[in-house]
C-alpha positions as CSV (number, residue, x, y, z in Angstrom):
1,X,57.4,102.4,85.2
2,X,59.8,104.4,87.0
3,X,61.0,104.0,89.8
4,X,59.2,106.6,92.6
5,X,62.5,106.8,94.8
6,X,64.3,108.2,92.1
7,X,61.9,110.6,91.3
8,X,61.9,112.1,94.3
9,X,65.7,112.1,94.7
10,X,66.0,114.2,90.9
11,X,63.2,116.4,92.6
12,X,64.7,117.2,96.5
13,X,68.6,117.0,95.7
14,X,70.2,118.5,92.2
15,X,71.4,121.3,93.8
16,X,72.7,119.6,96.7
17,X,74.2,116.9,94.8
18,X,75.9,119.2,92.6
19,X,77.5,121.5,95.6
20,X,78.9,117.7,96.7
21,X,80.5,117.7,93.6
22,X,83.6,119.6,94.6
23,X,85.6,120.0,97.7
24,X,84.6,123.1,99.4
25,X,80.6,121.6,100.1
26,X,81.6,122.1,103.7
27,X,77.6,122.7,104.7
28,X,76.5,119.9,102.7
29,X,79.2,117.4,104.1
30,X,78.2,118.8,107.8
31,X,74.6,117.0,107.0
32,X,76.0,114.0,105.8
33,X,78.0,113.9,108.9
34,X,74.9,114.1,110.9
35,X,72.8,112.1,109.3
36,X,75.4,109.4,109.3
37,X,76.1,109.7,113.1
38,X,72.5,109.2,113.4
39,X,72.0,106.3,111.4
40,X,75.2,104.8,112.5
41,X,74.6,105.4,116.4
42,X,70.9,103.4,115.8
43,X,72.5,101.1,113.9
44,X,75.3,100.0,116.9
45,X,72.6,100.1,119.3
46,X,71.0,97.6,117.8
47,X,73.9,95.4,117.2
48,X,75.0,95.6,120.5
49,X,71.8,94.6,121.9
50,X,71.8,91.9,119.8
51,X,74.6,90.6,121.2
52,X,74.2,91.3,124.7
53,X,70.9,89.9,124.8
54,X,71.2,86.6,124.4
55,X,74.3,86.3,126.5
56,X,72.9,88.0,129.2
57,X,70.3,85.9,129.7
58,X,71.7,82.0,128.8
59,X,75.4,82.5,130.4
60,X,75.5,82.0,134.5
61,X,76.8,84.8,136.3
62,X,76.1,88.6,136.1
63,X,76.8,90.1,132.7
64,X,77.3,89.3,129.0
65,X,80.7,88.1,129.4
66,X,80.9,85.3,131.8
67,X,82.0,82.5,129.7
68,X,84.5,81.5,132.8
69,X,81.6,80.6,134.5
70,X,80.0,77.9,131.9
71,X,80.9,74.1,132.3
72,X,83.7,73.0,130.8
73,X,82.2,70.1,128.4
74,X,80.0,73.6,127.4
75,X,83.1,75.9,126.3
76,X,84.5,73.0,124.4
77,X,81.4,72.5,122.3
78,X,79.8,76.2,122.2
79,X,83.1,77.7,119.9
80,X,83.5,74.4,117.8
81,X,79.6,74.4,117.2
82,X,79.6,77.8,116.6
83,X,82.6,77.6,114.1
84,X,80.6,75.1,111.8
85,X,77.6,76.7,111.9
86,X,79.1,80.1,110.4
87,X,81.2,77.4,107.7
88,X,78.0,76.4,106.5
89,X,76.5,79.8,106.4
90,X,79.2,81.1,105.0
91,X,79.2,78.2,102.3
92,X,76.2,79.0,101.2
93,X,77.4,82.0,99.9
94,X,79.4,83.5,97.1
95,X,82.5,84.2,98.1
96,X,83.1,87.7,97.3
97,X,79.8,88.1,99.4
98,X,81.8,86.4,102.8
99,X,83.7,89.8,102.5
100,X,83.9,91.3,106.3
101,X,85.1,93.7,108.9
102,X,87.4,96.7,108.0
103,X,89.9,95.6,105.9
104,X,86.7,94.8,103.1
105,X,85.6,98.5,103.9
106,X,89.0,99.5,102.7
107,X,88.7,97.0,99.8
108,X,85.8,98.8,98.9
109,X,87.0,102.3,99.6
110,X,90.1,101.8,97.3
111,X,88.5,99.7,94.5
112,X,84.7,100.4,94.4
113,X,84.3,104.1,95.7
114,X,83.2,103.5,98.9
115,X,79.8,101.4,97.5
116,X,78.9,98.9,100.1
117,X,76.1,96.7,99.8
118,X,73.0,95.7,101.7
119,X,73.6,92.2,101.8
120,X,77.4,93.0,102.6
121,X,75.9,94.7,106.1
122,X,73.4,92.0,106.6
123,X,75.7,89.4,106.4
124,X,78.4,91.4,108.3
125,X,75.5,91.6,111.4
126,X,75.1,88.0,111.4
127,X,78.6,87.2,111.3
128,X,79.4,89.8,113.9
129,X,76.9,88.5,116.4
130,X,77.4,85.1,115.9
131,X,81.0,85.3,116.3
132,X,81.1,87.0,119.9
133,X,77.2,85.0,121.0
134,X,79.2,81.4,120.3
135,X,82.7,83.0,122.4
136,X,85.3,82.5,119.4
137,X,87.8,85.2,120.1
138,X,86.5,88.1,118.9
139,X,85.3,92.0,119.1
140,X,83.2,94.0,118.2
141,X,84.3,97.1,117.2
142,X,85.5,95.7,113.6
143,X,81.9,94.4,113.1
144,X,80.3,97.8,114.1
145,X,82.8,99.8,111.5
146,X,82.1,97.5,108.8
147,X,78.2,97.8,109.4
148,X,78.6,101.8,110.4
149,X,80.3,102.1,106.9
150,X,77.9,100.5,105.1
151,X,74.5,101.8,106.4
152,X,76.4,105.2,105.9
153,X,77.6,104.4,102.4
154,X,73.8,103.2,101.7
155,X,72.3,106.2,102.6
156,X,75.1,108.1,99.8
157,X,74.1,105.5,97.4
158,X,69.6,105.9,98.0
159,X,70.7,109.5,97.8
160,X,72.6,109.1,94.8
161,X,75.5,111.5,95.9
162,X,78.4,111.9,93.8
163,X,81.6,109.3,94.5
164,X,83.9,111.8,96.6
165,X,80.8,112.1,99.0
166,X,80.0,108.8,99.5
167,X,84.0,108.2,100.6
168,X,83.4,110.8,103.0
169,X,79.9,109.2,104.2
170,X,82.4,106.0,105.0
171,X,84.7,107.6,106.8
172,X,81.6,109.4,108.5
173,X,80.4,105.7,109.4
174,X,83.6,104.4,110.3
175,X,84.1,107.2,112.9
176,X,80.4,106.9,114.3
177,X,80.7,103.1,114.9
178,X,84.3,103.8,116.8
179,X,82.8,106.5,118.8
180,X,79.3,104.9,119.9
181,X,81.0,101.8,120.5
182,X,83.7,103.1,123.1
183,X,82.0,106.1,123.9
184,X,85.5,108.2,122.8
185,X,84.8,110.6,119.8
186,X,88.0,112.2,119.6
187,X,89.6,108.8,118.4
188,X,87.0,107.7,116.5
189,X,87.8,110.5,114.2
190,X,91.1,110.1,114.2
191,X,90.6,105.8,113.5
192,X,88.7,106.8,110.2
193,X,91.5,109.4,108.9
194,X,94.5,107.3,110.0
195,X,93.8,103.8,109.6
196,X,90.2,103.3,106.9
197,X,91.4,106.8,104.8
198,X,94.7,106.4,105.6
199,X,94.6,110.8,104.8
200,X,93.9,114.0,106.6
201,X,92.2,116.8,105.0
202,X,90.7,119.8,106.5
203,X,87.2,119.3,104.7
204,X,86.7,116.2,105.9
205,X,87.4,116.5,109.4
206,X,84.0,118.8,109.8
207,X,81.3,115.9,108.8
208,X,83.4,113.2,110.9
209,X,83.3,115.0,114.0
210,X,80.0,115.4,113.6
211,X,79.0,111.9,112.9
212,X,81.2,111.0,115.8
213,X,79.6,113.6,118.1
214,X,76.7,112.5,116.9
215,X,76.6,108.9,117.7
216,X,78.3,109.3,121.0
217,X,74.9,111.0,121.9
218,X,73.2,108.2,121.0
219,X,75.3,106.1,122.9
220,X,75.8,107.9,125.8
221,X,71.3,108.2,125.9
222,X,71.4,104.3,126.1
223,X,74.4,103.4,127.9
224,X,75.7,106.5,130.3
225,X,78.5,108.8,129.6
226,X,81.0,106.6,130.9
227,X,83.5,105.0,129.1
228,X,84.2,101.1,128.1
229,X,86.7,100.8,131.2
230,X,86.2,102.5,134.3
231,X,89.8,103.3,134.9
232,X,91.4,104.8,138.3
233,X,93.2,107.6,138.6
234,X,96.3,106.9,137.1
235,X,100.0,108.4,136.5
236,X,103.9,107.4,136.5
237,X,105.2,107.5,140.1
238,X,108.6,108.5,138.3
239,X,110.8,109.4,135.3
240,X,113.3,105.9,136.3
241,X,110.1,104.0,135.1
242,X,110.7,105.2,131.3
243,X,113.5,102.6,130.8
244,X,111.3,100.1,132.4
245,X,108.2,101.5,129.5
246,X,110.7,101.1,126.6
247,X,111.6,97.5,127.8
248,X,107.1,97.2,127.8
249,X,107.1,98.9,124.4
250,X,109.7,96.3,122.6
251,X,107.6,93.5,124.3
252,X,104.2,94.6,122.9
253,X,106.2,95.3,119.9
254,X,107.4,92.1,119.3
255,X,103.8,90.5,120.0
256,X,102.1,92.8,117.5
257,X,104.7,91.3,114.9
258,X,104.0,87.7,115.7
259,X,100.4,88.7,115.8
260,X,101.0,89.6,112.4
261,X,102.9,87.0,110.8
262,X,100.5,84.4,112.1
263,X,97.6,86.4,110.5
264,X,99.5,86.6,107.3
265,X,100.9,82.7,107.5
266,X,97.7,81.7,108.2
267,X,95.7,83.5,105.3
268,X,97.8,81.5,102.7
269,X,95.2,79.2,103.6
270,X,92.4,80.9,102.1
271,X,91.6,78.9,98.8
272,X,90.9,75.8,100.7
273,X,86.7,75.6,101.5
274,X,85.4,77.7,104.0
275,X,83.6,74.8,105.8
276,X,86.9,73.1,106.5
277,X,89.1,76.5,107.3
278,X,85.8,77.2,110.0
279,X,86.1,73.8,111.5
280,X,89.8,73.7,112.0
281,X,89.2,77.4,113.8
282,X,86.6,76.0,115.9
283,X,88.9,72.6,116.7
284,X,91.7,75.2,117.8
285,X,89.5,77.2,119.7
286,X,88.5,74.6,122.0
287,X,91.1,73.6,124.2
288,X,91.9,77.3,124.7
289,X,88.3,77.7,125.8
290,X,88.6,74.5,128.4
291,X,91.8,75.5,129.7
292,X,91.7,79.3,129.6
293,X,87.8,80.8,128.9
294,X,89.1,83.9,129.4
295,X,90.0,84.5,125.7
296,X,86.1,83.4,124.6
297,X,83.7,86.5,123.5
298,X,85.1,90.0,123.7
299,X,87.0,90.0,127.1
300,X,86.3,93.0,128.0
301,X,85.7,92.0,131.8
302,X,89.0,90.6,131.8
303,X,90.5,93.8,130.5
304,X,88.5,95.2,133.3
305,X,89.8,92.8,136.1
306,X,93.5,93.9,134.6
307,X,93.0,97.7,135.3
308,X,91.2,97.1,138.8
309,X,94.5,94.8,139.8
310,X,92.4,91.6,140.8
311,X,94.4,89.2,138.1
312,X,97.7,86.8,139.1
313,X,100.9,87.0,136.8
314,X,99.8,83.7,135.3
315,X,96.4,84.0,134.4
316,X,97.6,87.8,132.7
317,X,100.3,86.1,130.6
318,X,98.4,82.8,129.8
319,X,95.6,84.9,128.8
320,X,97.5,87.7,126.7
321,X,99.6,84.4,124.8
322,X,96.2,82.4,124.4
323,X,94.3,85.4,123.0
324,X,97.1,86.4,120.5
325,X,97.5,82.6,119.1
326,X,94.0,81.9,119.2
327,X,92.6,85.4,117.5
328,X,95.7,85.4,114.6
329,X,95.0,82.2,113.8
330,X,91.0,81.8,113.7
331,X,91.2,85.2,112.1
332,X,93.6,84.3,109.6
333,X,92.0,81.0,108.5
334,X,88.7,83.3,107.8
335,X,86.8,83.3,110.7
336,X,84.6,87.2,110.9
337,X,86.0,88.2,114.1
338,X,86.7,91.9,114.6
339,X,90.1,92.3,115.9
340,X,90.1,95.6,117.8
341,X,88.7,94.4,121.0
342,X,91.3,91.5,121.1
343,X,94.2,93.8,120.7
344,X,92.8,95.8,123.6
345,X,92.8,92.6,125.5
346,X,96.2,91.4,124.3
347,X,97.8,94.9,125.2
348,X,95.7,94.7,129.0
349,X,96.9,91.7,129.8
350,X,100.9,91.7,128.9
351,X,101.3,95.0,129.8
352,X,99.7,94.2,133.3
353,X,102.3,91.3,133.6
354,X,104.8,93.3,132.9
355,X,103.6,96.1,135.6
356,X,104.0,93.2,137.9
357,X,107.5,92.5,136.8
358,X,108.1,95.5,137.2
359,X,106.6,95.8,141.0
360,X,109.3,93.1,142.0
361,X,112.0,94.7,140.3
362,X,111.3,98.4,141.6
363,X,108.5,97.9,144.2
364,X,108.7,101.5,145.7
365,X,108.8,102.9,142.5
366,X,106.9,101.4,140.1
367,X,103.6,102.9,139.1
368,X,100.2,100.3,139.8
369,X,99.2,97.4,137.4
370,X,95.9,99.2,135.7
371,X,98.7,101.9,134.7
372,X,100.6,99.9,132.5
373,X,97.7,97.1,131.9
374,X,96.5,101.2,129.9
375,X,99.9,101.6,128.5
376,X,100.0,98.6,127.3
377,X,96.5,98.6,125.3
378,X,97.6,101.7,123.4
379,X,101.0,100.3,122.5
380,X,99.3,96.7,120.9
381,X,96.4,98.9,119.6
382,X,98.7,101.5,118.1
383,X,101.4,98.7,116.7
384,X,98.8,96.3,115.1
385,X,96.7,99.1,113.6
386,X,99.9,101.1,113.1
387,X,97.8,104.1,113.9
388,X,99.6,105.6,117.1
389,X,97.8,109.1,116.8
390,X,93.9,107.0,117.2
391,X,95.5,104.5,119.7
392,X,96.7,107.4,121.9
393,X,93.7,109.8,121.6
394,X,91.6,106.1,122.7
395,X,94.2,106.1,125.7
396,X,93.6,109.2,126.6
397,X,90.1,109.2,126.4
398,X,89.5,105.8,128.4
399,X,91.7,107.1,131.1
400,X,90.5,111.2,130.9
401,X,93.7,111.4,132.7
402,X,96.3,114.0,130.4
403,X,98.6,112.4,133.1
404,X,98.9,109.4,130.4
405,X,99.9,111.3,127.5
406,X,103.4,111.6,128.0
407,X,104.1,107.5,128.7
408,X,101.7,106.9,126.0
409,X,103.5,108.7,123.6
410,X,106.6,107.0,124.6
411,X,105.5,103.5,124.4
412,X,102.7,103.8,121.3
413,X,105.4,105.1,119.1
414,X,108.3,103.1,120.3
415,X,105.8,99.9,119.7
416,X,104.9,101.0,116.4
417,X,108.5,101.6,115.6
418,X,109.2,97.9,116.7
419,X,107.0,96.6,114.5
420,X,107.1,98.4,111.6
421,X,110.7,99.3,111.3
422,X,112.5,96.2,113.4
423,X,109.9,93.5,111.4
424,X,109.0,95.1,108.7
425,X,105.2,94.9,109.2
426,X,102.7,97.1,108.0
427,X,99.0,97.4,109.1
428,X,97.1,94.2,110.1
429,X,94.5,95.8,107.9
430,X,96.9,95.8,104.9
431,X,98.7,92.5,105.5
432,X,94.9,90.9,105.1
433,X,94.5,92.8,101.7
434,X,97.7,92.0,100.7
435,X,97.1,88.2,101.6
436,X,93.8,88.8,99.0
437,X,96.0,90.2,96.4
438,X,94.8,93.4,97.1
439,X,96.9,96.4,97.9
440,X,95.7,100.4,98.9
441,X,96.8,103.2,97.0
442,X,97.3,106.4,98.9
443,X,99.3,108.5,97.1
444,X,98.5,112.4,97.9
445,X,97.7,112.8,94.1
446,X,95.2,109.3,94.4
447,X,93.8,111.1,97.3
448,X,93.4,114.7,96.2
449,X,92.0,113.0,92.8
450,X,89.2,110.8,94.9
451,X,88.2,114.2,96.8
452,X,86.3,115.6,93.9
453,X,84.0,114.0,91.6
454,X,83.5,114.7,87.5
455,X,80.6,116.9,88.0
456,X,82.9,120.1,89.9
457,X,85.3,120.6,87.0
458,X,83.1,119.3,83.9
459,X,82.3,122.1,81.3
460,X,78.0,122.2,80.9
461,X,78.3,124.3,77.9
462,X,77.5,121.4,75.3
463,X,74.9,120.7,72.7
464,X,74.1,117.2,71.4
465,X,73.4,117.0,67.9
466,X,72.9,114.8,65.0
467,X,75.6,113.6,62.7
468,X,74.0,115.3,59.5
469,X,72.9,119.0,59.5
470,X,71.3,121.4,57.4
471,X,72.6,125.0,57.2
472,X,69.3,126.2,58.8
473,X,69.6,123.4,61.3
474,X,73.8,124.3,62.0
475,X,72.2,127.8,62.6
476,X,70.2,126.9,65.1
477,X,72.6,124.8,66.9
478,X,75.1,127.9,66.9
479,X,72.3,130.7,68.1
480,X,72.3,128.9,71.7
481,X,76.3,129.5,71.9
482,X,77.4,125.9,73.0
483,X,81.1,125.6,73.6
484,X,81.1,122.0,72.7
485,X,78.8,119.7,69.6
486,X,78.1,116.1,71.6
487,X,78.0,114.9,67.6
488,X,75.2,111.9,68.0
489,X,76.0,108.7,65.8
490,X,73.6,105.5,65.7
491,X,74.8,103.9,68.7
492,X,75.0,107.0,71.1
493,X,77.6,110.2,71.5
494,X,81.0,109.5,68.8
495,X,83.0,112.3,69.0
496,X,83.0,115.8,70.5
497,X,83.7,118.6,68.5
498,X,84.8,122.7,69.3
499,X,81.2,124.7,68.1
500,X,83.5,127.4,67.1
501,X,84.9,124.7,64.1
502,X,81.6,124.8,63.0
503,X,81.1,128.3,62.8
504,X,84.2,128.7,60.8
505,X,82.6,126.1,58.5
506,X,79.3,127.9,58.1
507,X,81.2,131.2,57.4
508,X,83.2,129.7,54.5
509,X,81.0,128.2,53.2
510,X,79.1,131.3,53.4
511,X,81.6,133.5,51.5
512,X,82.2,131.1,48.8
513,X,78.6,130.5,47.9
514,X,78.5,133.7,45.4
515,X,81.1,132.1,44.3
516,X,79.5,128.9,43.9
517,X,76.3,130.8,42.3
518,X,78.3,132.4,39.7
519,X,79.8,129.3,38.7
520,X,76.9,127.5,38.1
521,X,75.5,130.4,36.0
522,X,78.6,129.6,33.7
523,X,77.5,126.2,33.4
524,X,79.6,124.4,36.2
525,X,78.3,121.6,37.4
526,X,75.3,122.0,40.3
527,X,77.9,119.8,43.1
528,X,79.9,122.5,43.4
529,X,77.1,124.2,45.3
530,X,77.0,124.1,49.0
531,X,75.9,120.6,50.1
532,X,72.9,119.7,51.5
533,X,73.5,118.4,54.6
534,X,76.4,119.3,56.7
535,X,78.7,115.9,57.7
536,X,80.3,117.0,61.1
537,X,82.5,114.0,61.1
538,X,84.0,115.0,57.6
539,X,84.0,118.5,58.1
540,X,87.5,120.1,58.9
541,X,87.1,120.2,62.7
542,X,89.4,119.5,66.1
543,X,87.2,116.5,66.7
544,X,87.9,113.8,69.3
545,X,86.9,110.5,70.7
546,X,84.7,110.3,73.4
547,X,83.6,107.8,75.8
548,X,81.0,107.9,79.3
549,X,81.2,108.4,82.1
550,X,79.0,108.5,85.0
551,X,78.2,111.7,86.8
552,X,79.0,110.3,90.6
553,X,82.2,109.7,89.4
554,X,85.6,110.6,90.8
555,X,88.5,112.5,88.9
556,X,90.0,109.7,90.2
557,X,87.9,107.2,87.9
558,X,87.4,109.4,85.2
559,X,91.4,109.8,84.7
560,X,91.2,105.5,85.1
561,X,88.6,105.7,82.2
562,X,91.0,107.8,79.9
563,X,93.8,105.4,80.2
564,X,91.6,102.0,80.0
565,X,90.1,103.5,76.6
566,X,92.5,106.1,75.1
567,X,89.4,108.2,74.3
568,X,90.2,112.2,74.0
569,X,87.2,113.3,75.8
570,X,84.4,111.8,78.4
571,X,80.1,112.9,78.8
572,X,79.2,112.9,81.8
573,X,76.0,111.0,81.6
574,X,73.5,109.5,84.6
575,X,70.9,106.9,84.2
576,X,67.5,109.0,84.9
577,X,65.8,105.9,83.6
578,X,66.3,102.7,83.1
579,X,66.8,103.3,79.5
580,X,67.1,107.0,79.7
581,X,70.4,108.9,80.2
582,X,71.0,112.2,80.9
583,X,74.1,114.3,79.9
584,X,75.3,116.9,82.0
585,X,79.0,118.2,80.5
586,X,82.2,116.9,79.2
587,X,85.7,116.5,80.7
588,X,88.7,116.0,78.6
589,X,92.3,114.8,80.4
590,X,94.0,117.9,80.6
591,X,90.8,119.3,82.7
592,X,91.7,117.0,85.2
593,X,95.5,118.1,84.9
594,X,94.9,121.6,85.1
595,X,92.3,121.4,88.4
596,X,95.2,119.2,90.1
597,X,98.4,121.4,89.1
598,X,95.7,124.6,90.7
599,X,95.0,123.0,93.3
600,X,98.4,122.0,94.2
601,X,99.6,125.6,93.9
């Protein structure tokens, strides 16, 4: 019986699907975009409930994260029992399903077009909970992209929207989750371009600002329009502090390289059993936990305590050393921890001890610890992700001070520099792909390929027909004017032909059937006549190979399909049924050429 879903979908969205087919749907995209902010800004809402929840109510003191304030025979045991309880869930499961967090949204992105699974977002909500609920080091922010990716990515998929829409629908997701989580639109766009698309395109930023408007609303309804942090007035007392901001900058440079390397060193470690790579996390975690709780959960009261000045030297450079060992290490071993939310933290805090270096060195001009504990975030934010551009729109907008924008600059790029350039470390995003044997292609043409899918460029002018025709029959199939014969064999579509071959054909064999009739009145044999049936694999035609492909498909894919198969031609075919497929056109290789050399012009 078919499937009632899909019959609604064929009925409500042909025309809109095929509008998403190319790259100028800008109306259709700017629904996407808000019906992915939507979803993702419910979505968050309830993830962050069910995280603050449970903490709110079973840890002492005001809040969702006092850990500080638990015993300490209770933050030794709460990480380590949390750690094996999410081995053995995790155990339990395949382990290309254990895939979290934003690095596997990339994964998917660059490999599977953007098609995340339901199980993939239920197990990513678990995980993400869990994580921060049991204080491991973690965030949330990583958790929320992964899960605002893949309810957006779901809703492409019910919808059944071509491939280069359901990219965008990620990126849509991606943004949302960034935005409702911080309450900063402006660099949730700019996280979903720079570091998930790792491109910018004109199109696309319409439906992402959208979704990330959109969410924000929803946030903002539940939480208040203020940001994570509230933040002071801040700005530089002077220009003599820049020297003092470069030395900050090579500091939080240097960290975000060692933060790094660890992750990298540590995810060699990945083929060993997930059970015993969880346990050893949780055994690590827990003198960390005992000695300094303020790296357990998401920190973000610590980061607050940082800003507001109210933190010794110590405590800020224990704290920043314990979080950036702690989170590298537990995240590199496997453990689901988002890893925004620590960087945050790890910036806060060494960039505050520094400000108080700095106030001994310079007291009467140096600028106040929450300055620089700021400055400092967007550097380590900005250097891990190596996305200065969204690490200094999230400065600007937790601060809503433009005073910022001119230190941030400084030290965000001369970080990212530092590690990049100085250590030769790319994205922590791409170091944990590379770790998986994965890598992300991003080449302009990859991109500008990806952006449209089969169905803008294929040509609908086709006719399927049998292998074996008669002359009335080959009439027929040339009164409707096809431009191309889908020639039929017994196992589907075998080659594609030019109609116009045909119709040369039929008018040759046309002129020499007098011909034919006068021999045969001389007594030539009757074979001589014109045959029967018409063989349009024997007849003299520019045939060529064919081979599927589906309709949601990018140019991308298809051009991947041509050089897999060495076919000459692709249908562009979609399952309608379970047995049934529909096709809609054909594509043949120097379509795709042509579209890109046009474009490019």
């Amino acid at each position: 019986m078919r499937n009632p879903w899909h019959k609604i979908t064929e009925n409500l969205f042909p025309v809109f699907r095929r509008r998403l087919s190319g790259v100028d749907a800008l109306p259709q995209l700017a629904v996407l975009g808000l019906l992915s902010g939507l979803f993702t800004g419910g979505v968050i809402l309830l993830f962050r409930l069910a995280i603050e929840w449970p903490l709110e109510r079973f840890l002492p003191g005001s809040g969702s994260e006092s850990f500080e304030h638990l015993d300490l025979i209770t933050r030794g045991v709460l990480p380590f029992a949390g750690a094996v309880a999410l081995g053995l869930f995790l155990h339990r499961l395949a382990p290309q399903n254990r895939k979290v967090g934003v690095a596997h949204v990339m994964e998917r992105l660059n490999y599977h077009q953007g098609y995340i699974s339901i199980r993939s977002a239920l197990v990513q909500f678990v995980t993400g909970v869990a994580t921060v609920v049991t204080g491991q080091s973690a965030g949330r922010e990583g958790p929320a992209v992964h899960l605002g990716a893949a309810f957006s990515s779901l809703m492409g998929q019910w919808m059944r929207l071509p491939n280069n829409s359901i990219r965008t629908l990620v990126a849509c997701g991606c943004a949302a989750a960034i935005s409702a989580s911080f309450n900063t639109p402006i660099s949730g766009v700019i996280f979903a371009m720079e570091v998930v698309m790792m491109e910018y395109t004109i199109a696309g930023f319409t439906p992402i600002i959208l979704a990330s408007v959109t969410a924000a609303v929803i946030s903002q309804a539940a939480y208040g329009s203020e940001p994570a942090f509230s933040v002071p007035p801040l700005t530089m007392n002077s220009l003599l502090e820049i020297p003092w901001i470069l030395a900050i900058a090579l500091v939080i440079g240097i960290a975000a390289a060692v933060f790094i390397q660890l992750v990298e060193v540590m995810g060699k470690h990945q083929h060993r059993p997930v059970i015993l790579r969880m346990t050893v996390a949780g055994l690590f975690m827990v003198p960390f936990a005992i000695v300094i709780p303020e790296v357990m959960g998401i920190g973000y009261d610590t980061v607050q305590l940082t800003i507001d000045q109210q933190l010794p030297f110590w405590i800020l450079l224990g704290a920043g050393i314990a979080k950036l060992l702690v989170t590298s290490i537990t995240i590199g071993l496997g453990m689901p921890s988002g890893v925004i939310g620590p960087t945050l933290f790890m910036g806060a805090t060494i960039g505050g001890a520094m400000g108080l270096i700095g106030a001994q060195i310079l007291p009467e001009m140096s600028s106040s610890i929450g300055f620089y504990a700021m400055l400092g975030m967007g550097a380590m934010m900005g250097a891990v992700l190596q996305a200065p551009l969204a690490a200094l729109m999230a400065l600007m907008e937790l601060t809503r001070n433009p005073n910022i924008i001119l230190p941030g600059m400084l030290i965000i790029t001369t970080a990212s520099l530092i590690t990049s350039e100085a250590f030769g470390k790319k994205s922590l995003f791409l170091t944990m792909l590379k770790s998986q044997g994965l890598s992300y292609q991003n080449s302009p043409v990859i991109q500008a390929l990806r952006r449209v899918s089969v169905g803008a460029i294929m040509d609908r002018n086709i006719l399927r027909t049998g292998r074996y025709l008669t002359a009335e029959e080959a009439r027929k199939v040339l009164k409707s004017e096809p431009k191309w014969l889908i020639v039929e064999g017994s196992n589907g579509p075998t080659a594609l032909m030019p109609a116009v071959d045909l119709a040369r054909f039929m008018e040759d064999s046309t002129k020499a059937k007098p011909e034919a009739d006068k021999k045969q009145e001389d007594g030539h044999p009757e074979s001589e006549q014109e045959p029967e049936k018409i063989d349009l694999i024997n007849i003299p035609a520019n045939r060529r190979d064919i081979g599927p492909v589906q309709y949601q498909a990018t140019l991308d894919e298809a051009l991947n399909v041509f050089e897999q198969t060495s076919v000459e031609a692709l249908y562009v075919q979609r399952h309608v049924a379970p047995t049934i497929q529909r096709i809609y056109g054909v594509l043949l290789k120097s379509d795709i050429e042509s579209y890109y050399q046009y474009r490019r012009s």
